[in-house]
SEDO-159616 format. One record per residue: residue number from 0; z, y, x of N, C-alpha, C in turn. Coordinates in pm, whole numbers, m for minus. Each point is the difference from the previous one (the first is absolute). Example, Ala and Ser with C-alpha at 12.3 -4.5 7.8 and 13.67 -1.06 7.14 Angstrom:
<pts>
 resi    nup nnorth  neast   caup canorth caeast    cup cnorth  ceast
    0    780   m569   1319      0     119    m89      0    120     90
    1    m72    105    m35      6     119     82     73    109    m77
</pts>
This chain:
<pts>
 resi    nup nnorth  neast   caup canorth caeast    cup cnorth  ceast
    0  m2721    640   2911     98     m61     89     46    103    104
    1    177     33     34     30      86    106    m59    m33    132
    2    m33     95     67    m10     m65    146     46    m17     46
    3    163    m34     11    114     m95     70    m20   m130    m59
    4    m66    m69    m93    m18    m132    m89    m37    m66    138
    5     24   m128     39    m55     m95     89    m47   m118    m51
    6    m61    m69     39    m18    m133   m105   m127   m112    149
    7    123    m89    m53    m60    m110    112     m8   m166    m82
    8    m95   m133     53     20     m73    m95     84   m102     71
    9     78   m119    m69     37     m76     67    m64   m135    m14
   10     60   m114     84    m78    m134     63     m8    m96   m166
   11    m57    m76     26     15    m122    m80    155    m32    m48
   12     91     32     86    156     m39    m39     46     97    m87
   13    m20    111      6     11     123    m68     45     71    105
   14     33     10    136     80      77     79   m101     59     62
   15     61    158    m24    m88     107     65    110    108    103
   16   m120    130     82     63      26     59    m35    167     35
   17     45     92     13    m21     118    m10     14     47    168
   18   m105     83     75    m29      31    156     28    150    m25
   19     27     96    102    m57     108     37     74     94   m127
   20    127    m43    m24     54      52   m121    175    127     74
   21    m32     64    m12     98     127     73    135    m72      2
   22     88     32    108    109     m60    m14     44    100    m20
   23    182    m22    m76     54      74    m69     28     14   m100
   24   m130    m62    m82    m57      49   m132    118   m108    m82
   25    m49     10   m119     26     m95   m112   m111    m16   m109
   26    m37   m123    m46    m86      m6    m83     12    m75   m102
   27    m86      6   m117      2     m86   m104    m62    m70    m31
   28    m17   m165     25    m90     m73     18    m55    m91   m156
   29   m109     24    m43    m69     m74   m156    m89    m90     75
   30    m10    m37   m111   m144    m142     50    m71    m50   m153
   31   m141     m9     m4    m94     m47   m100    m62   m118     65
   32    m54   m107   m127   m112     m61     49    m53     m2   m159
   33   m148    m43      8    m49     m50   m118     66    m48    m87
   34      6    102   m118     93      19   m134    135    m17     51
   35     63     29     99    170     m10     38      0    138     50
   36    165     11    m26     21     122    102    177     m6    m12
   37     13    103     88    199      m5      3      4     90    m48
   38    104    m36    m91     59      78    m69    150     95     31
   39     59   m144    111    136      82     31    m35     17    208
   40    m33    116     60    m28      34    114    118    m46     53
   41    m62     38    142    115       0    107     m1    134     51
   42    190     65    m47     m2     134     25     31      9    167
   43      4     88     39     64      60    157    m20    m67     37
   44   m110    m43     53     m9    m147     75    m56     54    156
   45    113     m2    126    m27      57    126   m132   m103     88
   46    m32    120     69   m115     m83    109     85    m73     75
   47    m58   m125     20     29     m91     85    109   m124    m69
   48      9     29   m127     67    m129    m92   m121   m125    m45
   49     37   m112      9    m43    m103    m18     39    m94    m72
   50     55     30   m149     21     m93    m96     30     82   m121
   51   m113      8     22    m41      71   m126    m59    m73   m163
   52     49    m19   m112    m67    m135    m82    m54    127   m123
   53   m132     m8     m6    m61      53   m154    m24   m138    m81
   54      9     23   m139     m7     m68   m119   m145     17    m64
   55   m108    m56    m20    m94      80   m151    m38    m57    m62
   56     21     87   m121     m9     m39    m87   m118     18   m148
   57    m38   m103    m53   m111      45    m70     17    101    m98
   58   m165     83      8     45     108   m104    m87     23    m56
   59    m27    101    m86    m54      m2   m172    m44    135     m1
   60   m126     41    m82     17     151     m8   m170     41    m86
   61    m39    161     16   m102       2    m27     m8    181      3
   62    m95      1    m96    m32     156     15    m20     60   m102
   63    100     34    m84    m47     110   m141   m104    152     39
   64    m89     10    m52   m129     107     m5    m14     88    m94
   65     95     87     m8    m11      80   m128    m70    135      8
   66   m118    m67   m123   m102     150    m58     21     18   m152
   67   m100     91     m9      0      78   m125   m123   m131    m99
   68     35      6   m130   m131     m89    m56   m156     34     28
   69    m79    134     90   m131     m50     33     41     10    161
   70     91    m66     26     32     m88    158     m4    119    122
   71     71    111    m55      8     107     77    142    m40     62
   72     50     83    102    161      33     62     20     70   m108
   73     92      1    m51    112     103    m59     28    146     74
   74    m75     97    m94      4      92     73    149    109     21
   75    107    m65    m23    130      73     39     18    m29    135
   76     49     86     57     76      33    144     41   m116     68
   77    m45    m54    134     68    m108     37    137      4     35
   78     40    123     35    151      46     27    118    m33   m109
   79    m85     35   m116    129      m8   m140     m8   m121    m41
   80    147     m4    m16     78     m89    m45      0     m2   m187
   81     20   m101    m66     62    m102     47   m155    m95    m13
   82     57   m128     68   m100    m111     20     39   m123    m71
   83    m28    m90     54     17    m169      7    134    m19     15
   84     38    m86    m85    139    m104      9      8   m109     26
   85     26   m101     68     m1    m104     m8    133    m81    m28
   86     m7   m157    m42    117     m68    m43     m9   m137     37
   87     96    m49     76    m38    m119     64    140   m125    m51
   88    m30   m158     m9     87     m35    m21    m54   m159     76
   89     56    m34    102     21    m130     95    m75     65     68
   90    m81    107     25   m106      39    116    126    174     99
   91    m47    m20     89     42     107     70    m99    110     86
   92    m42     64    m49   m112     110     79     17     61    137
   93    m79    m30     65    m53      15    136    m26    145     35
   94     66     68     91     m7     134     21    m17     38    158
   95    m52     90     23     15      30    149    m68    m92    113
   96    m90    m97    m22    m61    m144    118   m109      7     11
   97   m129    146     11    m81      10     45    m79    m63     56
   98     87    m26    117    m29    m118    126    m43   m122    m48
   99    116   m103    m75     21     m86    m50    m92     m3   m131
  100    m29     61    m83    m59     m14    m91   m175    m27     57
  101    m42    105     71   m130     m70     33     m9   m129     87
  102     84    m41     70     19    m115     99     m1   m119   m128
  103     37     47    m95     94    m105   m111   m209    m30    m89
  104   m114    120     13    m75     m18    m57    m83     84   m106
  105     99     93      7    m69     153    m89    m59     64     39
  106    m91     35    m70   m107      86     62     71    159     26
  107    m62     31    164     91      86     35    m60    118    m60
  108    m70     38    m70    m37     138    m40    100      1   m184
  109     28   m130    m54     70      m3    m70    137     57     15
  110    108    m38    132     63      69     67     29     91     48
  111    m75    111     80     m6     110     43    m53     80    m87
  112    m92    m38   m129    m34      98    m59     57     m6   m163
  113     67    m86    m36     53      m7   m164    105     93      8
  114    m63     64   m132     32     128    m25     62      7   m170
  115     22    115    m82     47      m3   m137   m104    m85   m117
  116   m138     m6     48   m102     m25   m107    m10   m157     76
  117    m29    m13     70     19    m120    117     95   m104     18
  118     72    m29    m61    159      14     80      8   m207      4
  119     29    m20    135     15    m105     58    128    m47    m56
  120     20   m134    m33    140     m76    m26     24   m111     57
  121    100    m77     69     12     m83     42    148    m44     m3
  122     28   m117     m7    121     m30    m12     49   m201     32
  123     71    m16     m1     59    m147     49     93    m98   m142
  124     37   m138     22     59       2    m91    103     m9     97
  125    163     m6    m97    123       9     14     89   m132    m26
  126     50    m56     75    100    m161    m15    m56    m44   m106
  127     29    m70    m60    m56    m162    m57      2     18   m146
  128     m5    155    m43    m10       5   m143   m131    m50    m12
  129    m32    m28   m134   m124     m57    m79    m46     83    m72
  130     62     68    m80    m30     100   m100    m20    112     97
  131   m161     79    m31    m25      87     88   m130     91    m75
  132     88    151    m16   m142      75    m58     m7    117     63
  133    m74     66      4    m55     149     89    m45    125   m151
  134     56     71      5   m105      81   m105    m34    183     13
  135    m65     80    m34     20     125     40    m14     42   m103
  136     38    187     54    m56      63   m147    m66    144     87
  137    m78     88    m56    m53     121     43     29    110   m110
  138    m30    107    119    100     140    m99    m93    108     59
  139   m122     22     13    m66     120     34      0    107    m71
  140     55    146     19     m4      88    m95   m167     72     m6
  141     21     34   m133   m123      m2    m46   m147   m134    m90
  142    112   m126     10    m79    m102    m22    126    m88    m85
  143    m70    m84    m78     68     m76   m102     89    m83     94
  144    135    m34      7     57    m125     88    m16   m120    m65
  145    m13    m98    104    m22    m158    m15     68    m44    m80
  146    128     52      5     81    m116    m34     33   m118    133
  147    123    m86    m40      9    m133     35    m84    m92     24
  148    m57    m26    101   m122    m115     10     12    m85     92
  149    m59   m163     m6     27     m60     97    m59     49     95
  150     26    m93    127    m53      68    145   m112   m156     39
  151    m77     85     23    m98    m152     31    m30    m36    175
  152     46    m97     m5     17     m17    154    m67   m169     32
  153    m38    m19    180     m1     m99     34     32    m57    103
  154      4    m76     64     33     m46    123   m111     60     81
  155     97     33    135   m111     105    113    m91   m130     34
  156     m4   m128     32    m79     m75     23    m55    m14    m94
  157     m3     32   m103   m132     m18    m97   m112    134      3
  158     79     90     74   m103     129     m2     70    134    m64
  159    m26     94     37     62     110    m84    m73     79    m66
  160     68    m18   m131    m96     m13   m163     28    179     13
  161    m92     76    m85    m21     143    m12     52    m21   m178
  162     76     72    m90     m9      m5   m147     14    163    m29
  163   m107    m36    m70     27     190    m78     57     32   m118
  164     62    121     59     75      69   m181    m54    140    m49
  165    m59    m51   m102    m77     145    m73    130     49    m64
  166      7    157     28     59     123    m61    m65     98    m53
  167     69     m5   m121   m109     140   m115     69    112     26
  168    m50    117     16     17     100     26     31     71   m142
  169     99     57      3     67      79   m100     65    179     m3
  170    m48    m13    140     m7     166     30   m134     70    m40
  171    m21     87    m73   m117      75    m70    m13    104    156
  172    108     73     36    m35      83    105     78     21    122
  173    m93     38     96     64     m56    158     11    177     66
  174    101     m1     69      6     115    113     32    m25    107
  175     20     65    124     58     m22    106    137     74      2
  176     42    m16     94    120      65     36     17    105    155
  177     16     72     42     31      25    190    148     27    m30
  178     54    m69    112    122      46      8     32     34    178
  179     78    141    m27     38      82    116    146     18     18
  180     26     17    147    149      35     26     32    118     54
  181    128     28     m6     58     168     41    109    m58     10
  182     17    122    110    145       9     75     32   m174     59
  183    136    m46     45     37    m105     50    m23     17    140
  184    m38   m124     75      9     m57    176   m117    m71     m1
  185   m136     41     49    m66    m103     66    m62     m2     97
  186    m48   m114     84    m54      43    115   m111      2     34
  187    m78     64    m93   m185      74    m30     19    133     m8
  188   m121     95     55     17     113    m74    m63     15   m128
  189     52     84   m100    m19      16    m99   m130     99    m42
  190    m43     m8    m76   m144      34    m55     71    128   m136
  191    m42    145      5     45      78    m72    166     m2    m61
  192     52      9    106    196     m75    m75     m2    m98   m113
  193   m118   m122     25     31    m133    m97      0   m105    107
  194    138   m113     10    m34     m84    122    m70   m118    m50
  195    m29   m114     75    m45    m100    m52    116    m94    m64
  196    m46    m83    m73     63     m72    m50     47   m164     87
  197     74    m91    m26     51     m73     66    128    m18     76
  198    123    145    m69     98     m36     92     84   m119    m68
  199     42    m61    158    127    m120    m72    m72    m95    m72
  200   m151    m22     m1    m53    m108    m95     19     46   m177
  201     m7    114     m1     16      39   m160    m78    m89   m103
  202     59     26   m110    m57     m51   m123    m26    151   m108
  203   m119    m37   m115     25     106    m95    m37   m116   m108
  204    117     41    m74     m6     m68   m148    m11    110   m144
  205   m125    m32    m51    m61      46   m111     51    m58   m106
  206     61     67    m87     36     m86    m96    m78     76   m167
  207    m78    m82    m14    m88      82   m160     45     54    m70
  208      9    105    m79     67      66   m111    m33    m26   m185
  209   m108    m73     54    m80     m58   m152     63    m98    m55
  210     42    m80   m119     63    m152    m13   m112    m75     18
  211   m135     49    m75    m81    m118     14    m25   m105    121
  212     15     53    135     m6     m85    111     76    m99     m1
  213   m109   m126     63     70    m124     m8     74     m4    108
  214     m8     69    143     38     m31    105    162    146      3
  215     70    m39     25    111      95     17    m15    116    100
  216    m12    m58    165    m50     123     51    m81    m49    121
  217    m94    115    112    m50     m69     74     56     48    146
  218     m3    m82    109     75      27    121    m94     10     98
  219    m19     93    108    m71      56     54    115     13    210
  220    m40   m118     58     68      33    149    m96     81     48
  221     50     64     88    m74      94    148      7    m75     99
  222    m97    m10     36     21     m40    190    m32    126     66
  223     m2      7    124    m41     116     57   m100      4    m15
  224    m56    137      1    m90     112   m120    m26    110    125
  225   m120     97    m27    m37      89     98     89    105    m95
  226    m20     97     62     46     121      6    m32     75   m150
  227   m135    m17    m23    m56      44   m162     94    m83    m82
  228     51   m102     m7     77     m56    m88    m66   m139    m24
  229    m32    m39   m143    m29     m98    m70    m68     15   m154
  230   m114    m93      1    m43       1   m143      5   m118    m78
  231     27     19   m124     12    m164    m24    m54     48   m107
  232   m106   m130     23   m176      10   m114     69   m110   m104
  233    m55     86   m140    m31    m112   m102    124    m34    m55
  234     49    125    m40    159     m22    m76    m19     m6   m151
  235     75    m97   m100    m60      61   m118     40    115    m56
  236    m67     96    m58     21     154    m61    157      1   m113
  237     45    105     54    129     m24   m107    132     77     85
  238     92     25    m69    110      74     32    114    m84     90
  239     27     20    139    124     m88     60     92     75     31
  240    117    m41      8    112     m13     65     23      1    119
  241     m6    117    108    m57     m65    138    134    m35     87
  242     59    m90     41    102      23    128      3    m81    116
  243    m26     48    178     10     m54     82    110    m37     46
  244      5   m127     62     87     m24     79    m12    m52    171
  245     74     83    104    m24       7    100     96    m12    139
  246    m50    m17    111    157      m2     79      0   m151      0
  247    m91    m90    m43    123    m161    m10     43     m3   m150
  248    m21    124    m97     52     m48    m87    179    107    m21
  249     12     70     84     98      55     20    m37    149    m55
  250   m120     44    m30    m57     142    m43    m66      2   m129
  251     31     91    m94    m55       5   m158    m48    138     m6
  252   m100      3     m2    m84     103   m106    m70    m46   m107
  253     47     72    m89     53     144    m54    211    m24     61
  254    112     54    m19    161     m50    m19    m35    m37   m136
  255    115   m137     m2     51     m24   m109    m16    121    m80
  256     46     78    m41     23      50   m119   m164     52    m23
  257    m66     17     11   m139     108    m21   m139    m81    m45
  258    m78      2    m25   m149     m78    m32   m117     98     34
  259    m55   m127     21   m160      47     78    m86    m30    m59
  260   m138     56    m83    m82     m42    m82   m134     45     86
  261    m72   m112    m12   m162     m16      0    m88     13    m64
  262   m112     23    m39   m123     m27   m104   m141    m23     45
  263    m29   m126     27   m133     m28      6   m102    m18   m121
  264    m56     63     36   m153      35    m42   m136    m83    m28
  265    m29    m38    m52    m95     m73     18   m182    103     91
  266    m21    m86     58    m76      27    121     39    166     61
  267    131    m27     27     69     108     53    133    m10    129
  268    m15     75    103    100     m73     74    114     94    m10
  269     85    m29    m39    157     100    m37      9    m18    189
  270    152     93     12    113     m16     75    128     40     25
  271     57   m120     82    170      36     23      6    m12    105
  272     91    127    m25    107      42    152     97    m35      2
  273     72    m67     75    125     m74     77     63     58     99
  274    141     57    m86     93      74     59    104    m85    142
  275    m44     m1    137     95     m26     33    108     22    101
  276    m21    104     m3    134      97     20    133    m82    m34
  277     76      3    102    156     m94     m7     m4    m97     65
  278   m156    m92     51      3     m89     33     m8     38    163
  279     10    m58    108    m44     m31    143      1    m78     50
  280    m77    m65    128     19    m117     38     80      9    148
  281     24    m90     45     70     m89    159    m70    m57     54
  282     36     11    131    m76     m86     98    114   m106     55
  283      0    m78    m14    100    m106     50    m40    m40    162
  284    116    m23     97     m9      m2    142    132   m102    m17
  285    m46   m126    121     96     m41     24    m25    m65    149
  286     92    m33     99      1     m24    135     12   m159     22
  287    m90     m7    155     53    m102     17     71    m40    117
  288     48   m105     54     80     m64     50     34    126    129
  289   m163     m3    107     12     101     69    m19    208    m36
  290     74    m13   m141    m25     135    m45   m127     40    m24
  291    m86    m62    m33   m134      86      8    m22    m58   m164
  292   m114    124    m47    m31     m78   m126    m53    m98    m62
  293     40    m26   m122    m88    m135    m11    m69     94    m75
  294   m141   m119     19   m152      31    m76    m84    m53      9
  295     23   m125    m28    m60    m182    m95     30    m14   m116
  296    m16   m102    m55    m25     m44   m130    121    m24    m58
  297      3     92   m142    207     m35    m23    m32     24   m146
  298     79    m23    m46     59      42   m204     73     79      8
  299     32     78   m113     87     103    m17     60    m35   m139
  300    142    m29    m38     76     m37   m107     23    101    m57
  301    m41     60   m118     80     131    m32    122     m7    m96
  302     89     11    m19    114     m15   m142     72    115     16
  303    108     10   m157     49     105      7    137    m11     65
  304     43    147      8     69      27    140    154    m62     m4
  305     36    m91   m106    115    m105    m16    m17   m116     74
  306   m113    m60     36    m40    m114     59     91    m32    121
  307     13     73     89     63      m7    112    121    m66    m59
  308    124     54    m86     93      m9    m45    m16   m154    m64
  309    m69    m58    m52     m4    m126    m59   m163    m47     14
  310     m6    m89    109   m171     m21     20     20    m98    m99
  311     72   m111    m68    m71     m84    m81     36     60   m168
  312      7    103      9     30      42   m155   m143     m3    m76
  313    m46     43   m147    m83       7    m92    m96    122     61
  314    m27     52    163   m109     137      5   m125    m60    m16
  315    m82    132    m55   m147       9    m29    m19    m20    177
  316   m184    m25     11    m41      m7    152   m137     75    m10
  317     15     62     74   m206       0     31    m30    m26    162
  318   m129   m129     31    m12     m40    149   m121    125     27
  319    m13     37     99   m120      57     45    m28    m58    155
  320   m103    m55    m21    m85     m82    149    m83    101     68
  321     39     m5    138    m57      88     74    m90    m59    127
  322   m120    m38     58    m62     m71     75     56     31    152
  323     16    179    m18     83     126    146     35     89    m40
  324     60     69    130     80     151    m35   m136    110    m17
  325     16     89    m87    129      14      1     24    m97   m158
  326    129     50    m50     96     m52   m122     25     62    m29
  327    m73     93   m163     29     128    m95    m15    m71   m114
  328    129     42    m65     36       2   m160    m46    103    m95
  329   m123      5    m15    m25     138    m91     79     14   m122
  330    m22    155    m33     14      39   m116    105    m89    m91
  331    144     m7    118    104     m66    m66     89    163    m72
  332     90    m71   m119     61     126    m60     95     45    123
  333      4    162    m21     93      m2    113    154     96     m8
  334      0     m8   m171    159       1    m62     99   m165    m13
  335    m81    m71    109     49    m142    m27     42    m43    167
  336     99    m77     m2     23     m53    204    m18   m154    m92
  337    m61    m51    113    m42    m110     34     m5   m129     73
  338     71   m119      3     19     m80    123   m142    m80     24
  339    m66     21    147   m130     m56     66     48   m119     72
  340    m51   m119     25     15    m106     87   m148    m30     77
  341    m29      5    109   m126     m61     73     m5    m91     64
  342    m22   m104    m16    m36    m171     17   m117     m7     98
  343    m13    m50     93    m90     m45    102    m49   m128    m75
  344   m136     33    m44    m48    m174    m11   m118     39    m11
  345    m84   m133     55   m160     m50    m48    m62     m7    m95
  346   m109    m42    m22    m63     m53   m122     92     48   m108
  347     64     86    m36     78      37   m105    m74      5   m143
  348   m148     26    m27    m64      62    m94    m10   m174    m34
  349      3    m76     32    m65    m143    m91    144    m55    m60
  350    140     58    m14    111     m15    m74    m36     58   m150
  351     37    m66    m96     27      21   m179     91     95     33
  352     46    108    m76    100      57    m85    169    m88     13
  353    m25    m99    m56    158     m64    m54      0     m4    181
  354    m88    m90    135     80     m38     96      6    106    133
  355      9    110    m39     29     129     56    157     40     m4
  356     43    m97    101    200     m30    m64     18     63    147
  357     99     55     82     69     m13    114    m14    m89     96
  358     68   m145    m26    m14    m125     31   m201    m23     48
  359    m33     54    m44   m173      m5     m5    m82     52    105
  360     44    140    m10    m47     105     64     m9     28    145
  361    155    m73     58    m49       8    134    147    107     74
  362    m11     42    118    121      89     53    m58    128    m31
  363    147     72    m17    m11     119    m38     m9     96    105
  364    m93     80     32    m17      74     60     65    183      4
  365     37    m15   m150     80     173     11     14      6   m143
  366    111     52    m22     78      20   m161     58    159     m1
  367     14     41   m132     77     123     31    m85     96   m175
  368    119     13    m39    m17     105   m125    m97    114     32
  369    m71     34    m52   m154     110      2     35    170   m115
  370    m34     64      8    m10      82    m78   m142    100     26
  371    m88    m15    m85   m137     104     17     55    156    m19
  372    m73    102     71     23     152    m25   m131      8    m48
  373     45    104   m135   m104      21    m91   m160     59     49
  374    m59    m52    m14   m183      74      9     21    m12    135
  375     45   m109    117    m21      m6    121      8   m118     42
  376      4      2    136    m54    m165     55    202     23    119
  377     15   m111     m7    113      14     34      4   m125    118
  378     88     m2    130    m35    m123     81    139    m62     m5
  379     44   m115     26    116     m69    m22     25   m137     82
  380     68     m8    101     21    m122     88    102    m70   m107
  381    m34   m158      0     95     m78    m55     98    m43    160
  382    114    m33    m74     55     m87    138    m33   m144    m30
  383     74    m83     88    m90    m135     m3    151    m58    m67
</pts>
């Protein structure tokens, strides 16, 4: 649970009441009780409002446990991708209610700690359909996939059921991987001219060179990483395809035109180096009312640099949530200009994907087209 989460109970009527809460702010208010919980919050909701109405609603769920057949973890990488699918039909899945979910009755170590082998599910039903099924499927590389299977679930007031899924292992041999960076913008020092990994929230996607694999390829994010780089244990052995993507998504290594090959080893740790040279990041600055900077809690909209020209047209987006200043865009490409928007809002991190709209977000605090200078850190005031 963040430590901005608050949580208070209310009376017999249901009406509750929140003390000692910062003015200014904006918050997002959930609510659980035994097997209920809300599903649709109350967004921006200012201190000192008093009609406020939560809904809850009953919900359903459980805990898939996936080991190996003599009831081991699966020994591939918790980092790589790909995982679990799920498929829902009259039910709607519950994301982001921490708060609400243990208030609602889950055991909170289920919560804070479900993880890829672990992995917590919960979900609600949806208007007055009747017909209603849940089902998943699993895709671990290195291990046979499930297939299509139902999803076995129960009502949170009946308890939350644990079900396990045995996976056979079909990888004969395992290696590791390290992967290192050169050249680019970051703000660590670097360890022998290799930086750490993590700019822009990168991804590296492996893609196998063998047909026999059942799984197509495996995906590998960075979070921020020390300075030595990153190791990622327990890859299966075999020839990949390596290419990152970085910046937001705005940076490719290897370019289009060129390929990058891997070879893991069995009980052997290969490695790749990650060119990223071309890329740099920004520091975004924007003012407020009395000229001074802001440096509280805001989003950063990134799209490409047409946006301005038509905000409701077909652009790609990437949000990046920032808790304070400063506000750096790593390892964005920097043969590319860019339009940035920064949104002043709260509780921003407990929003889905789809309701990350304008209308949503809150006032804009500073806009203005970006351009990174290569292998450097670059600073940039938006206007408001």
């Amino acid at each position: 649970m963040e430590e901005s989460t608050r949580t208070t109970r209310s009376d017999e009527q249901g009406a509750f009441k929140f003390v000692d809460l910062e003015r200014g702010r904006r918050y997002t208010l959930s609510a659980g009780n035994q097997g209920y919980i809300t599903v649709e919050p109350a967004r921006l909701v200012a201190v000192g409002a008093s009609a406020v109405d939560l809904v809850l609603q009953p919900i359903y769920g459980g805990v898939l446990r996936i080991r190996t057949s003599d009831g081991q973890v699966p020994r591939l990488d918790g980092g790589l991708g790909r995982g679990t699918s799920f498929t829902w039909k009259g039910f709607r899945y519950v994301r982001r209610a921490s708060a609400g979910l243990i208030a609602a009755g889950v055991d909170p170590a289920w919560v804070e700690e479900s993880n890829r082998y672990d992995q917590l599910y919960v979900f609600t039903t949806t208007g007055t359909q009747q017909s209603r099924s849940a089902h998943f499927s699993l895709a671990l590389p290195g291990y046979e996939p499930t297939g299509e299977r139902e999803l076995p679930y129960s009502a949170l007031l009946d308890g939350l059921s644990v079900h396990d899924v045995v996976v056979e292992e079909v990888a004969a041999e395992w290696g590791s991987l390290e992967v290192l960076f050169v050249g680019g913008s970051v703000d660590k020092t670097p360890t022998n001219g290799l930086r750490p990994a993590g700019d822009g929230g990168g991804e590296l996607i492996l893609t196998p060179m063998e047909e026999q694999r059942a799984v197509p390829y495996l995906k590998y994010r960075f979070g921020r990483q020390s300075a030595e780089g990153v190791v990622i244990d327990s890859v299966p052995a075999g020839v990949y395809g390596a290419e990152y993507k970085g910046g937001y998504k705005t940076f490719r290594f290897p370019p289009s035109e060129e390929n990058v090959f891997v070879t893991v080893r069995d009980e052997e740790q290969a490695q790749l180096v990650i060119d990223l040279t071309g890329s740099g990041s920004v520091e975004l600055q924007a003012l407020d009312q009395k000229g001074q900077p802001v440096t509280g809690q805001l989003v950063v909209a990134l799209h490409p640099s047409d946006y301005f020209g038509d905000p409701q047209g077909p652009h790609w987006v990437r949000y990046v949530d920032y808790a304070h200043a400063p506000y750096i865009l790593e390892g964005l490409n920097s043969s590319r200009e860019f339009a940035a928007v920064m949104y002043d809002i709260d509780n921003y991190r407990l929003l889905d994907d789809d309701e990350r709209k304008p209308g949503v977000l809150g006032p804009i605090v500073g806009k203005g087209l970006i351009r990174a200078t290569p292998n450097a850190m670059k600073r940039v005031v938006l206007a408001k």
